[in-house]
MARMI-371091 format. One record per residue (C-alpha): chain; x, y, z. Coordinates in Angstrom, 3 decimals, always signed. Last residue first. Layout:
{ch A	px X	py Y	pz Z}
...
end
This chain:
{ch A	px +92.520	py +50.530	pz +106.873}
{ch A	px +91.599	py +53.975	pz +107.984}
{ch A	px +94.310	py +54.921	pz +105.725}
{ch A	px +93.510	py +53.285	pz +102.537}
{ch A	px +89.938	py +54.642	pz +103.012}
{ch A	px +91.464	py +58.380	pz +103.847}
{ch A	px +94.062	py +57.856	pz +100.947}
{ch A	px +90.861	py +56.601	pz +98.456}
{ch A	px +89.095	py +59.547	pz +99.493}
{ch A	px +91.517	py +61.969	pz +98.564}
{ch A	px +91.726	py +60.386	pz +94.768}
{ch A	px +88.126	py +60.215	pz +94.147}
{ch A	px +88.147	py +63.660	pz +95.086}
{ch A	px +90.947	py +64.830	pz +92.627}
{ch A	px +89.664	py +62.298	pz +89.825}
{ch A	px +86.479	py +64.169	pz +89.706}
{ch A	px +87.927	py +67.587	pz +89.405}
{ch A	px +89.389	py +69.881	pz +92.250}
{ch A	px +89.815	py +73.474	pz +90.730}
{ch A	px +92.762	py +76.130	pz +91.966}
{ch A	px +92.626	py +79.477	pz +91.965}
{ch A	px +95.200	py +81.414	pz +93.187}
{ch A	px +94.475	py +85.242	pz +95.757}
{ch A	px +98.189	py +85.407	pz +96.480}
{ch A	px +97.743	py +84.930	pz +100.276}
{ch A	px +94.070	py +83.470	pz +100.638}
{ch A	px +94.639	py +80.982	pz +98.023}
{ch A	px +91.300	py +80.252	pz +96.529}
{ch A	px +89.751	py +76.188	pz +96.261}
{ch A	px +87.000	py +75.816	pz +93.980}
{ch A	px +85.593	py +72.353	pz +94.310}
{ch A	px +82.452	py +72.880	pz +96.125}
{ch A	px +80.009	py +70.869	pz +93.980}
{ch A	px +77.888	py +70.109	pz +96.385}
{ch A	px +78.259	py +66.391	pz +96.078}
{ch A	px +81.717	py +66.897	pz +96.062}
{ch A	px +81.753	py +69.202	pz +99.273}
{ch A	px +80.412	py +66.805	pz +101.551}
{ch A	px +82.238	py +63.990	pz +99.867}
{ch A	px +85.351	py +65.856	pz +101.224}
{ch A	px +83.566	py +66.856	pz +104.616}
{ch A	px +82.719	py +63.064	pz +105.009}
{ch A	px +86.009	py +61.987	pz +104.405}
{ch A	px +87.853	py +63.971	pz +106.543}
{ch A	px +89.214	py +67.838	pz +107.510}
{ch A	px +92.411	py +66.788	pz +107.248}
{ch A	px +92.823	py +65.585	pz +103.753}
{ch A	px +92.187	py +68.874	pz +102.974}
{ch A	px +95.560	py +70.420	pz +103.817}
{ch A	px +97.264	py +67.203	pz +101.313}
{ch A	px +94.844	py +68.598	pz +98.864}
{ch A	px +96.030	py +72.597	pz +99.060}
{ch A	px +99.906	py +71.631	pz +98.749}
{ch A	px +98.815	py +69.502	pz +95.876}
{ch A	px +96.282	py +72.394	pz +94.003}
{ch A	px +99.830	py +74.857	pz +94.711}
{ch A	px +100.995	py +77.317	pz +96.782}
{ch A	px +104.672	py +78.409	pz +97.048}
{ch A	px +103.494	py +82.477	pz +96.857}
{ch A	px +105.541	py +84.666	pz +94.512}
{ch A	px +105.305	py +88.849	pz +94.310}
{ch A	px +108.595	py +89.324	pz +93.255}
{ch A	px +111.850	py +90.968	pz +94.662}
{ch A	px +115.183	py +90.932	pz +93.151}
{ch A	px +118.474	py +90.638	pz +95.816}
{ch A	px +121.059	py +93.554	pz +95.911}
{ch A	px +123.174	py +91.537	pz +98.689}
{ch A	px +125.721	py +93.746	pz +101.385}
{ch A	px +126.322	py +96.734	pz +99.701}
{ch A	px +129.010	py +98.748	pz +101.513}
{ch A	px +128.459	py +102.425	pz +101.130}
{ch A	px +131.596	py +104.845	pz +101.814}
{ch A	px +130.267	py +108.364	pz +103.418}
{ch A	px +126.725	py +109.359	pz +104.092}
{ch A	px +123.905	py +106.792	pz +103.040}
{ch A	px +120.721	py +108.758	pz +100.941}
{ch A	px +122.098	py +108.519	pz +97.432}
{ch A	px +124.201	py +105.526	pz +97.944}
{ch A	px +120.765	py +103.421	pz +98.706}
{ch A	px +119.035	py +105.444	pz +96.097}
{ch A	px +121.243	py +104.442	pz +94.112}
{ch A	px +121.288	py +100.943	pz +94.715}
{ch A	px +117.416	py +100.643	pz +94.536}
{ch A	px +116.881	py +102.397	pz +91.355}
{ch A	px +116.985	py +106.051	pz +90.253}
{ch A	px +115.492	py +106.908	pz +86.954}
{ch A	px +113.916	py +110.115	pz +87.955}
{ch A	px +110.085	py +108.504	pz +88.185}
{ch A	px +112.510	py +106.122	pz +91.251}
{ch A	px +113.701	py +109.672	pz +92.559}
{ch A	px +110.453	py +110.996	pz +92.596}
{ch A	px +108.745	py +107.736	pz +94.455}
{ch A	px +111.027	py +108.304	pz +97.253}
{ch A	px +108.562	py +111.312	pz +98.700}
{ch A	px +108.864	py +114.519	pz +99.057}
{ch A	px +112.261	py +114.827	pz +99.155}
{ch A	px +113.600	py +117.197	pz +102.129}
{ch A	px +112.903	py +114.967	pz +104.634}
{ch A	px +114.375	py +111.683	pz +103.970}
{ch A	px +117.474	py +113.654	pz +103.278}
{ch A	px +117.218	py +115.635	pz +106.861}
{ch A	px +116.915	py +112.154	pz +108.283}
{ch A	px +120.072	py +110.949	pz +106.388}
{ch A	px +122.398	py +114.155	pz +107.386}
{ch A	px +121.169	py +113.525	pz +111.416}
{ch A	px +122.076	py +109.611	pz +110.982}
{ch A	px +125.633	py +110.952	pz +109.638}
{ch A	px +125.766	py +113.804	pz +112.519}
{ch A	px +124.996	py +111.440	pz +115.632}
{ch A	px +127.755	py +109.199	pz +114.541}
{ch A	px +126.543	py +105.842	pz +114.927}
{ch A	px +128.520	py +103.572	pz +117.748}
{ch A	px +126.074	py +101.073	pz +118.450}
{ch A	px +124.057	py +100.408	pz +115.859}
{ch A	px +121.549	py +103.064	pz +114.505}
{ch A	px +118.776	py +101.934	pz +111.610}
{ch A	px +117.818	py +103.205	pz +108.089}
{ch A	px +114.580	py +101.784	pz +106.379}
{ch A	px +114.040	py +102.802	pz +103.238}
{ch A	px +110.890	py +101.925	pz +100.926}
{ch A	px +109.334	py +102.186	pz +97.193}
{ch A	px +106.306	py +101.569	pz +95.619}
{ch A	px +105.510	py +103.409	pz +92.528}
{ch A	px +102.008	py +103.979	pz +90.172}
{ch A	px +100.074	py +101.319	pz +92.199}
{ch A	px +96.330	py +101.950	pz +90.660}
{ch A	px +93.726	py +104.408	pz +91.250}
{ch A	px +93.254	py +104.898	pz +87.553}
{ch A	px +94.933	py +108.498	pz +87.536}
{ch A	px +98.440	py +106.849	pz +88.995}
{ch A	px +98.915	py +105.794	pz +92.601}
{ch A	px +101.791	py +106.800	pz +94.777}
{ch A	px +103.650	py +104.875	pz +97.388}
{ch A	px +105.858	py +105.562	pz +99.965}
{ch A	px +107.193	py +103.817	pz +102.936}
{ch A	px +109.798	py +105.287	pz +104.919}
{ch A	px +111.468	py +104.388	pz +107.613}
{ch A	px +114.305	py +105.930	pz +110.025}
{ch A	px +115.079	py +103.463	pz +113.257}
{ch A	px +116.768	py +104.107	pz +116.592}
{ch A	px +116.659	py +99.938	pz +117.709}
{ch A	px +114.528	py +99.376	pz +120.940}
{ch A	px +113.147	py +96.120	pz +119.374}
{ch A	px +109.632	py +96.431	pz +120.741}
{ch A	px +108.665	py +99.707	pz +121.593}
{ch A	px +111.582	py +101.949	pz +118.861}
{ch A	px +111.305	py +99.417	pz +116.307}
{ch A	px +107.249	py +98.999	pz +116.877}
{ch A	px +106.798	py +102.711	pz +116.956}
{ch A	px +109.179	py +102.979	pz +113.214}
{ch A	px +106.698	py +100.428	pz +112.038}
{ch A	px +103.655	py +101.960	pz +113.025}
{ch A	px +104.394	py +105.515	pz +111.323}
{ch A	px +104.983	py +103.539	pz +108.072}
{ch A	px +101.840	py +101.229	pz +108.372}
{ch A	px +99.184	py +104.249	pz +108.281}
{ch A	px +97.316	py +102.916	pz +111.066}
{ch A	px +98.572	py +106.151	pz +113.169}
{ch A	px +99.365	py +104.333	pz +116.531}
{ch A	px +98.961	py +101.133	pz +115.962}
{ch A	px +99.657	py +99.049	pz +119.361}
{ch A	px +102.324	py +97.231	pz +119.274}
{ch A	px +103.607	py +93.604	pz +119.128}
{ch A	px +106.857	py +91.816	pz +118.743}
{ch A	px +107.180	py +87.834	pz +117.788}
{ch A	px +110.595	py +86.129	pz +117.615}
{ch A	px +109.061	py +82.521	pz +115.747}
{ch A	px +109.331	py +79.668	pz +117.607}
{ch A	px +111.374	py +76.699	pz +117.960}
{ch A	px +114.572	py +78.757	pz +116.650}
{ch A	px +117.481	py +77.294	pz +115.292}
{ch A	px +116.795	py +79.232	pz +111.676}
{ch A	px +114.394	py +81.930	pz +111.885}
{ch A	px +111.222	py +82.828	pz +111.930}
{ch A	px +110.694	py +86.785	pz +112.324}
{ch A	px +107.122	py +87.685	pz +113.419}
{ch A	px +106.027	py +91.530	pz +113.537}
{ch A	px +102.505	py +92.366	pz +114.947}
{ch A	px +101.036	py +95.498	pz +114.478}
{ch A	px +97.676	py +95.837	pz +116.889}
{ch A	px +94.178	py +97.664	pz +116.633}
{ch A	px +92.308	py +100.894	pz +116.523}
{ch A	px +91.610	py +101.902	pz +113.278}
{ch A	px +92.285	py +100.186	pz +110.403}
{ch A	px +90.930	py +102.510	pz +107.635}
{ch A	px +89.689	py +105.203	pz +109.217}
{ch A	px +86.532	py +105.049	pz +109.305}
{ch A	px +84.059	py +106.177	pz +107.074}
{ch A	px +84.419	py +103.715	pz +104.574}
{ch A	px +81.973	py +101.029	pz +106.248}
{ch A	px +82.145	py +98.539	pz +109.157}
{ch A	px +80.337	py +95.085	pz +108.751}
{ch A	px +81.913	py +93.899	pz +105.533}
{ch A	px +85.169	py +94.004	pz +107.739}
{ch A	px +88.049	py +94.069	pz +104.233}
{ch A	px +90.900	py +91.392	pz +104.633}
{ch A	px +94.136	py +92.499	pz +102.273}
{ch A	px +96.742	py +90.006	pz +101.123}
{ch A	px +100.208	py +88.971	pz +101.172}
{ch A	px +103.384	py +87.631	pz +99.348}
{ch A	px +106.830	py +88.175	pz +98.876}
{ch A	px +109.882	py +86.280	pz +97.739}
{ch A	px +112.949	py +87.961	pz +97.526}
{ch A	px +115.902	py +84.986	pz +98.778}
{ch A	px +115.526	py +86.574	pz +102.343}
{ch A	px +111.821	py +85.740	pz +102.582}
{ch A	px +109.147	py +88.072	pz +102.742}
{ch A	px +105.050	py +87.913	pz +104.165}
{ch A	px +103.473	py +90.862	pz +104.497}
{ch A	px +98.930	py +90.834	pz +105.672}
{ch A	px +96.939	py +93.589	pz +106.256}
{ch A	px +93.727	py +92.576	pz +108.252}
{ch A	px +90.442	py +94.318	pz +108.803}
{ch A	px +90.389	py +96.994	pz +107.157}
{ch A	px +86.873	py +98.899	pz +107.160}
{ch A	px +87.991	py +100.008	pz +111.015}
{ch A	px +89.058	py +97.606	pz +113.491}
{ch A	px +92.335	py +96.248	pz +113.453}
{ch A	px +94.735	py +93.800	pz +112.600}
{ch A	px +98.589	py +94.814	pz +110.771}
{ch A	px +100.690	py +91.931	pz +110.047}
{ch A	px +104.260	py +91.865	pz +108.714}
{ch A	px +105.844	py +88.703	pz +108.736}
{ch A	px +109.579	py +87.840	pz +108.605}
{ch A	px +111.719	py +85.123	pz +106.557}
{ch A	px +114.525	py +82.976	pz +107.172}
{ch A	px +114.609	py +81.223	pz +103.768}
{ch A	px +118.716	py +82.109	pz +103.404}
{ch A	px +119.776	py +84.898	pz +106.183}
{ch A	px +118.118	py +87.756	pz +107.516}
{ch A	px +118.880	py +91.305	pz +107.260}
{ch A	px +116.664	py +91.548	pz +103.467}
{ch A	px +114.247	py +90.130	pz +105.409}
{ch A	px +113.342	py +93.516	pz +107.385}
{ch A	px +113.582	py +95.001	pz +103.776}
{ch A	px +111.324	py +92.782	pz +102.013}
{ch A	px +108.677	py +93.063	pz +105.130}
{ch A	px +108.478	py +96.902	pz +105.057}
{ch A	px +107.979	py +96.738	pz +101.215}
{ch A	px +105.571	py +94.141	pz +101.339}
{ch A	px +103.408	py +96.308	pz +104.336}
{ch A	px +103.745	py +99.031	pz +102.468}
{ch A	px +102.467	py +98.178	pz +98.990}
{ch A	px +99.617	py +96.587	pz +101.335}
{ch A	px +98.387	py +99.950	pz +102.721}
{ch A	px +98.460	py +101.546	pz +99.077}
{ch A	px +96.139	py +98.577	pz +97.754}
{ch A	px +93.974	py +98.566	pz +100.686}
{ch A	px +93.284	py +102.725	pz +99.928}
{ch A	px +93.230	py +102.433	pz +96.395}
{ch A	px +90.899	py +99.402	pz +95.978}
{ch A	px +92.253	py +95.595	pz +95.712}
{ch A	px +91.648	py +93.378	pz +92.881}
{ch A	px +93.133	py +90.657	pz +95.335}
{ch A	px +95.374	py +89.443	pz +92.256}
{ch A	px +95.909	py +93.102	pz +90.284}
{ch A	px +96.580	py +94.502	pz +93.720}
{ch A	px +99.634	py +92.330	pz +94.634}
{ch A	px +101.416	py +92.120	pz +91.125}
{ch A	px +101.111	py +96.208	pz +91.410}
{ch A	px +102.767	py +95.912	pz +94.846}
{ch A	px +105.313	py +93.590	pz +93.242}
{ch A	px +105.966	py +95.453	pz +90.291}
{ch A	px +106.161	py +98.418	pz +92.151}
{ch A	px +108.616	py +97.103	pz +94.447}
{ch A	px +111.745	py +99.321	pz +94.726}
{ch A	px +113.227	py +98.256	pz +98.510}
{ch A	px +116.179	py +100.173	pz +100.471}
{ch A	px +118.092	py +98.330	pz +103.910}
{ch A	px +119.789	py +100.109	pz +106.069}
{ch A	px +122.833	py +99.554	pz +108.675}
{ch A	px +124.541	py +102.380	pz +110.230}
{ch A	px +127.423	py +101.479	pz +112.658}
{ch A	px +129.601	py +99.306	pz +110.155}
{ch A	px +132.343	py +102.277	pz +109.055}
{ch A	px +129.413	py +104.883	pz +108.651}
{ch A	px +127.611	py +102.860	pz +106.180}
{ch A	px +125.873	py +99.195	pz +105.429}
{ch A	px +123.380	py +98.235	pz +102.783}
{ch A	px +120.988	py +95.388	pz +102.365}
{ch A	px +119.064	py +96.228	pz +98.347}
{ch A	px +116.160	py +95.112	pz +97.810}
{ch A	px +114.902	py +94.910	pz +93.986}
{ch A	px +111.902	py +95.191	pz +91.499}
{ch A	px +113.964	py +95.241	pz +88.315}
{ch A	px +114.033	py +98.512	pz +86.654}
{ch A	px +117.790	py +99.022	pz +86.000}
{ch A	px +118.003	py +95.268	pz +85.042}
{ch A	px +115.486	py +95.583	pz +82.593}
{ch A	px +117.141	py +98.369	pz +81.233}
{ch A	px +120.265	py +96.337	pz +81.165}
{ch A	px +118.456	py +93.725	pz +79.080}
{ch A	px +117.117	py +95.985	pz +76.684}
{ch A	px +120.323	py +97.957	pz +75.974}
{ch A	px +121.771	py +94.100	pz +75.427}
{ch A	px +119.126	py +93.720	pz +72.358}
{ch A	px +119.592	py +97.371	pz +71.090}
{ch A	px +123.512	py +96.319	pz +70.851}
{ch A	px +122.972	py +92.314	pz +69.157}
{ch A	px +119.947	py +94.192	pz +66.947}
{ch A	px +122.361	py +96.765	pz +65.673}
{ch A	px +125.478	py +94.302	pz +65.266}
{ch A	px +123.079	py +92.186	pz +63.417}
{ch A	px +121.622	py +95.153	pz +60.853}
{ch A	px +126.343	py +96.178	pz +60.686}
{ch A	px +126.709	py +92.529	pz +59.523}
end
């Protein structure tokens, strides 16, 4: 009895250390509803991330930013509403691409310019373009800015203050470990409403910069709710404490209804070559078309045509 109670205790010690660490986003509220923020712990996720685009240190940091940045701006939304984070410019990087949903999913993906090398900066000059689609909306609310620092973080807060005229505190940290791999990923973003008290906002930016960066307070054992109470003056509602995960809704049926557009003879174009790889650009997937697959998509186009 006493070996069972042992395993039954060590067994739920597990489980709530899972918990602790759990890739989260956490949708906060303070100073009596006029300071709203929203605090992400995604190392998983940005580790998730690198491991499928087998990205370097530099497009892996930038991308642990953008999916933080985007978990949190969802985090405000409501059921599958989701935002996009997209950064396009001209240096080595080409493209870095967020994608979050309220409910926690993320996805994205780094584009390299083969025809600029390292010594650039990494974007460079270029745009950050935020898209929110939302429910009753035609189209999705887009803002656009010009980047400013390329360093995602710095862009972020310009595109709050440019496009959504919102008094906004982010931070997006990340550190990498000796192998050049996603060691912590963790984010805050802290916005005004009308009413803030000019001392509470002033108490969180002198928080945000007195630690060096978020990452020591996840290494200290913190997660995403206390970091949130941590940093927020005064009572702390918590809105939703929602897990994050690197998930993409792709799948070798999604991706063979898309290439029953392009037509029969691209599809027996790319049989006879033997083209039948098929590579998620967001979550980097591989998925393999065999015999039966082609044979398949060209009876629908025959059926149809008939």
């Amino acid at each position: 009895m006493f070996s069972k109670g042992v395993a039954l205790n060590l067994s739920i010690a597990e489980l709530k250390q899972r918990y602790r660490t759990r890739d989260r986003v956490i949708h906060a509220m303070a100073g009596k509803g006029t300071i709203r923020a929203a605090v992400v712990v995604s190392t998983a996720t940005a580790r998730e991330a690198q491991r499928r685009h087998q990205l370097e240190a530099v497009g892996a940091v930038l991308l642990a930013r953008a999916l933080s940045a985007a978990s949190m701006m969802a985090s405000f939304l409501k059921g599958e509403e989701r935002v996009i984070v997209e950064a396009k410019g001209q240096g080595f990087i080409r493209t870095v691409y967020a994608e979050a949903l309220q409910t926690g999913e993320v996805r994205g993906f780094v584009e390299y310019n083969p025809s600029v090398n390292g010594q650039t900066t990494p974007l460079g000059k270029g745009i950050l373009q935020v898209r929110k689609i939302l429910y009753n909306k035609a189209e999705p609310i887009t803002g656009i800015v010009a980047l400013s620092t390329g360093n995602i973080t710095t862009d972020l807060a310009h595109y709050f203050w440019q496009s959504e005229q919102i008094p906004t505190g982010v931070r997006l940290d990340v550190t990498l470990d000796s192998t050049k791999e996603i060691e912590c990923s963790a984010g805050i973003l802290v916005q005004a409403l009308p009413g803030a008290d000019a001392r509470e906002l002033r108490y969180i930016y002198d928080f945000l910069s007195e630690i060096d960066s978020l990452c020591e307070l996840v290494k200290a054992g913190y997660n995403a709710e206390e970091i949130t109470r941590q940093t927020l003056p005064g009572d702390v509602e918590i809105f939703s404490s929602t897990p994050v995960d690197f998930f993409c809704r792709c799948s070798k049926e999604r991706f063979k209804a898309l290439l029953l557009s392009v037509g029969e003879e691209e599809i027996v174009r790319m049989r006879d070559a033997g083209q039948n790889e098929l590579v998620c650009q967001y979550c980097g997937e591989r998925y393999y078309l065999e015999a039966n697959d082609f044979e398949e998509l060209l009876n629908q186009l025959r059926s149809a045509r008939n």
